[in-house]
TIDREN-510282 format. One line per 4 residues: number of its first residue (from 1); for each residue x negated, y, z of C-alpha. Coordinates in steps of 0.2 Angstrom, whole numbers, padded with zeros to 4 digits. Each point is the difference from the previous one (the first is absolute). Layout:
// TIDREN-510282
NUM> X,Y,Z  ...
This chain:
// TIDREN-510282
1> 0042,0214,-0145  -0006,-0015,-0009  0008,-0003,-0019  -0005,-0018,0000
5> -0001,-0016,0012  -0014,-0014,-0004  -0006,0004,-0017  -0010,0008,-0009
9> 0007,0013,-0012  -0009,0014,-0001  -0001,0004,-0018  0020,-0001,0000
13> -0001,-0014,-0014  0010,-0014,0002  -0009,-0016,-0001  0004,-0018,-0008
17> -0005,-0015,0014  0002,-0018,-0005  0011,-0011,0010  -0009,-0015,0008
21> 0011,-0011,0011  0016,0001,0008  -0004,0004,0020  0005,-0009,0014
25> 0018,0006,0005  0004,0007,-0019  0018,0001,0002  0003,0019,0003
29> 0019,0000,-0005  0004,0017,0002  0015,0009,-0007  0004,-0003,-0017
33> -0020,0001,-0007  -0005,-0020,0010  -0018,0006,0001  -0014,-0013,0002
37> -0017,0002,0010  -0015,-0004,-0013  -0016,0000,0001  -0008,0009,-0012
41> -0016,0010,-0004  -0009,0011,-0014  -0007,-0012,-0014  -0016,0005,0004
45> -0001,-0004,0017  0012,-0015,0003  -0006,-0003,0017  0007,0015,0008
49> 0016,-0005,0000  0015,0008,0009  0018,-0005,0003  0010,0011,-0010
53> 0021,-0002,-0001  0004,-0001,-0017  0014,0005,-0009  0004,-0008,-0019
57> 0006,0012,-0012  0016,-0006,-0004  0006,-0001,0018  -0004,0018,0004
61> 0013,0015,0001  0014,0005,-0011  0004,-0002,-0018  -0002,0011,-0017
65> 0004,-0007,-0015  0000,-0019,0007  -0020,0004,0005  -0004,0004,0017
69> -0006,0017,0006  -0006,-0007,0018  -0020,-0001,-0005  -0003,0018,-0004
73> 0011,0007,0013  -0014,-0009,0011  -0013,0006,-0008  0005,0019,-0005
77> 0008,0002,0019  -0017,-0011,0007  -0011,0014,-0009  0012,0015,0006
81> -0001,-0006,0017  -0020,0000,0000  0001,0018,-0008  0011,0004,0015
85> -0012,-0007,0012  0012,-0013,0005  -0008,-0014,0005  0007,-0016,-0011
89> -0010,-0017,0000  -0011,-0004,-0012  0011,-0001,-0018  -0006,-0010,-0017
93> 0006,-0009,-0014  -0003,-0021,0003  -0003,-0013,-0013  0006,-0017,0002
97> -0010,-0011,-0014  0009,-0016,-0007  -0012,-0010,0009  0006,0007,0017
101> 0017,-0002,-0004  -0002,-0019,-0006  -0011,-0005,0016  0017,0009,0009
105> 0013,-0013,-0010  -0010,-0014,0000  -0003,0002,0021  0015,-0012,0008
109> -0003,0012,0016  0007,0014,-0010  0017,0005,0005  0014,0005,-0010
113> 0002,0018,0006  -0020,0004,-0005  0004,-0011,-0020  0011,0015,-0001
117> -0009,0012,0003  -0016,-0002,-0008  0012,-0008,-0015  0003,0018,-0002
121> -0018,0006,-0006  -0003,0012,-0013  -0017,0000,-0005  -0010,0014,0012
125> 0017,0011,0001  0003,-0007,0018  -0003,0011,0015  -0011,-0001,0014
129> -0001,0008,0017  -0012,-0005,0014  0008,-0013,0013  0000,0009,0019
133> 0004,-0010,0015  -0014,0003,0013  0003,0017,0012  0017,0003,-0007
137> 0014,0007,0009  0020,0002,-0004  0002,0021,-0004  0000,0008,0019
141> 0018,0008,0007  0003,0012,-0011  0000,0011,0017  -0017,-0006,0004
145> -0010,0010,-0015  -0014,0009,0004  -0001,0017,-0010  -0015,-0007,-0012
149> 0013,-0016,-0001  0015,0014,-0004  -0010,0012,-0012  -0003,-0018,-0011
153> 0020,-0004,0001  0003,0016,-0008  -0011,-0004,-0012  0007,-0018,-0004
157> 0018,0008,0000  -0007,0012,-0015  -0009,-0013,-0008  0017,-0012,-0001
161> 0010,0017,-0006  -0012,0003,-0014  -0002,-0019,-0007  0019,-0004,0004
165> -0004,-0012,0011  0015,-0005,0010  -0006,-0016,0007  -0006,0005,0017
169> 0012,-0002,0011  0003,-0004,0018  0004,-0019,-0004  -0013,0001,-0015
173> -0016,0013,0005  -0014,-0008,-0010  -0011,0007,0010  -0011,-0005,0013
177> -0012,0006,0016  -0020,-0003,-0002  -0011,0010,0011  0015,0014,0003
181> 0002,0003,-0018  0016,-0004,-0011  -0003,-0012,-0012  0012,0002,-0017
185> 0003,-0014,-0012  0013,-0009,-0012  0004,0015,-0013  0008,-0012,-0011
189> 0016,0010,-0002  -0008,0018,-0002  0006,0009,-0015  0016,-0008,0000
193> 0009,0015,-0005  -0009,-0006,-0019  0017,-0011,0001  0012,0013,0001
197> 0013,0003,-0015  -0006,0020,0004  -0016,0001,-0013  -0001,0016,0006
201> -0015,-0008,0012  -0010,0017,0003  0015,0004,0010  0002,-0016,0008
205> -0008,0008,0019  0012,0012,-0003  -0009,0016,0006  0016,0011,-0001
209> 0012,-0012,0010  -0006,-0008,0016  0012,-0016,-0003  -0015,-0004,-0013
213> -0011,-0009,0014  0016,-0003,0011  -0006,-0019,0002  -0014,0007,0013
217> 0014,-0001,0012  -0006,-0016,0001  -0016,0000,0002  -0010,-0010,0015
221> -0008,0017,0005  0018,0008,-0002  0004,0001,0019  -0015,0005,0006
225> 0000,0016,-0012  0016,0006,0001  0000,0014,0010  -0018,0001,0002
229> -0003,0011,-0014  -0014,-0003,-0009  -0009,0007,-0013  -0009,-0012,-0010
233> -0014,0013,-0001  -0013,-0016,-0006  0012,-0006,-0012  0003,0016,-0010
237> -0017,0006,0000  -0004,-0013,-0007  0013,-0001,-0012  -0004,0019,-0005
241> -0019,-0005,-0006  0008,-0015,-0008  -0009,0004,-0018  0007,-0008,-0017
245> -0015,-0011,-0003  0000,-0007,0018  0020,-0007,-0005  -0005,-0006,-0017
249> -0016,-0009,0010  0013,-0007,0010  0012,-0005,-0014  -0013,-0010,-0011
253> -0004,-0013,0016  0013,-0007,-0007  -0003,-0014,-0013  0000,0008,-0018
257> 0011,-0015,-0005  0011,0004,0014  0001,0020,-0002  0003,-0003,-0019
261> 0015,-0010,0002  0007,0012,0011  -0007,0013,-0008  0016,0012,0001
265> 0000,-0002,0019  -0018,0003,0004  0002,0019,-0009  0019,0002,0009
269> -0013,-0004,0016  -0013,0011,-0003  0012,0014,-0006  0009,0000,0017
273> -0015,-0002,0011  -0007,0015,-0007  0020,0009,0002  -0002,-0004,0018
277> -0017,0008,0002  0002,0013,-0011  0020,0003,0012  -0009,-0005,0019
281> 0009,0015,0005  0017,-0006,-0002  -0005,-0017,0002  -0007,0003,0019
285> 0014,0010,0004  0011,-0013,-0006  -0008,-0015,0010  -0001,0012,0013
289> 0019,0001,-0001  0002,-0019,0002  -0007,0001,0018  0007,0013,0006
């Protein structure tokens, strides 16, 4: 199973790549984030360019303190999902300069929708993933999986228990087909259980009470588990060699003026990845229980 879809990521680092132009068809108003497709490349090589849909800090996922969370639940699910071996496309932080931003304003072609976008830059915190269109498909019937199709829903299922992801649903999968593989994306609303009144956040998947990942009922691959039982065998193996530096790898992706301001949250997030690992028993018998 591939972790990753058109990039290059290999030293699991997340990379910085300068915005260039808004693309032709920019407007990619999706759900609540209005992402908009940008060119954009490394600084170094600007004429490599890439359509990436970019998200602006400040429209991305749920609040803490008035400050918005969105950006590193991208980036801390994006870099779980890699170490899953979930394939995700191509992830990075995007900086939009002034320049960029004043050639948009002073464009009469703009329109409205795209000023309000981009008028929501916040200086290299926005988030990039690489722009698919070509040899995409909806997600096959459910009832149409082949086994290597299945064995990767399991692992998705796992995946969305363990970030608290509970927005991939049937009417909301963010999830594609390429070349028979499963594509994940939008993780803006991982972690939301940082939101709770319960600070009690190592028990947040509640390990003891299945109810704690109740929201997996709806799950997209929901259906087609239910009474299949599986048994996430790639998910938890690789859970179990999890190792502590690997999560704290994981966790410092995240912009050090972005991990410092929610500097509380990032440890209640490492504490209860580690509490899920370190319960994998409980936990897989508990997601098992969902399906059954």
């Amino acid at each position: 199973m591939s972790s990753q879809a058109g990039g290059a990521q290999d030293a699991q680092e997340l990379s910085t790549l300068l915005a260039l132009r808004i693309s032709d068809e920019a407007e990619l108003f999706e759900g609540t984030t209005f992402p908009i497709k940008m060119a954009c490349a490394p600084i170094t090589d600007l004429a490599t360019s890439k359509d990436y849909a970019v998200k602006f800090r400040s429209n991305i996922g749920f609040e803490i303190n008035g400050a918005t969370f969105g950006i590193a639940s991208e980036i801390v699910s994006g870099f779980l999902a890699k170490y899953f071996e979930i394939p995700i496309p191509d992830f990075c932080l995007v900086e939009v300069t002034q320049a960029l931003r004043e050639a948009v304003y002073s464009n009469p072609q703009t329109s409205a929708k795209i000023l309000q976008a981009i008028n929501q830059n916040t200086h290299g915190f926005n988030f990039g993933s690489l722009f698919f269109v070509q040899n995409f498909t909806s997600p096959l019937p459910l009832k149409n999986l082949s086994a290597e199709q299945r064995s990767a829903a399991e692992t998705i299922f796992a995946f969305d228990a363990l970030i608290y992801n509970a927005d991939r649903t049937e009417t909301s999968p963010n999830l594609l087909l390429v070349e028979d593989q499963f594509l994940v994306f939008d993780h803006e609303k991982a972690f939301n259980f940082l939101v709770s009144q319960d600070k009690d956040y190592s028990k947040s998947l509640d390990f003891r009470n299945p109810d704690g990942i109740s929201f997996l009922s709806s799950h997209f691959f929901y259906k087609s588990l239910r009474g299949y039982d599986p048994q996430f065998v790639h998910f938890f193996d690789k859970l179990k060699a999890l190792r502590d530096k690997d999560i704290s790898h994981i966790l410092e992706q995240v912009p050090h003026a972005i991990r410092q301001e929610f500097r509380s949250q990032f440890e209640h997030i490492e504490e209860y990845i580690k509490n899920a690992r370190n319960n994998h028993a409980q936990f897989r018998l508990n997601l098992t229980g969902v399906v059954i």
